[in-house]
N, C-alpha and C positions, 0 to 999 in steps of 0.2 A: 790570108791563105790558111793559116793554122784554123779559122772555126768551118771555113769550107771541110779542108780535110778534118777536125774533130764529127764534125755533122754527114757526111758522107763516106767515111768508111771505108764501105764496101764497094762504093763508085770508083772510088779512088783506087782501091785494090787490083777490080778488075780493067780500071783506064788503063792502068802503069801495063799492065796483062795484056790487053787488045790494043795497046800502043792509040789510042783515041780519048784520052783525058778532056781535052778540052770539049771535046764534041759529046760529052757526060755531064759535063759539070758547063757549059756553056752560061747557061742562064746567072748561074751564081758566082761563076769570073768576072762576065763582063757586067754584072751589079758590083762587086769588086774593085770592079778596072774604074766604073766611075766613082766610086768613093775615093779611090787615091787619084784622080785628076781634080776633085771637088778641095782635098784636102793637103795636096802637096803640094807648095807654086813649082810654076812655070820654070824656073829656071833650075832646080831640082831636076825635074822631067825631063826638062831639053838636056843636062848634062849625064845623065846616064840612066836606064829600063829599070829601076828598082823594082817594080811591078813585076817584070818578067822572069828578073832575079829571082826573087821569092814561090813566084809561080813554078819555075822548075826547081829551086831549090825540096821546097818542103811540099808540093803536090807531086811533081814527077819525081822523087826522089833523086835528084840529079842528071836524071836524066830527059834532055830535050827531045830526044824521040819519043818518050811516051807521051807528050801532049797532041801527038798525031797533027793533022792539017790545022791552020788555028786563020 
């Protein structure tokens, strides 16, 4: 999540703004999404979204409304 948002900025500025983050940065979450299913086991993932933690953490800035419909 941190080189999404170092690498994208401005996307991320304006997602947070038009409350539609994900549907910005789409391509490069769910490139993302599968590195952390390739590189976290299974039972990590079955016990709790760490992915999605971090994604609203430090791309929405805390906030899950701004990744808009996902």
């Amino acid at each position: 999540m941190s080189e999404i948002k170092l690498y994208n900025e401005a996307k991320v500025s304006e997602g947070r703004r038009q409350k539609d983050l994900y549907e910005r940065l789409k391509e490069d979450i769910e490139r993302g999404r599968q590195m952390y299913a390739e590189r976290v086991p299974g039972s990590v993932r079955d016990s709790t979204n760490y992915f999605y933690d971090e994604l609203v953490r430090i791309l929405a800035g805390g906030d899950a409304g701004a990744l808009g419909p996902m």
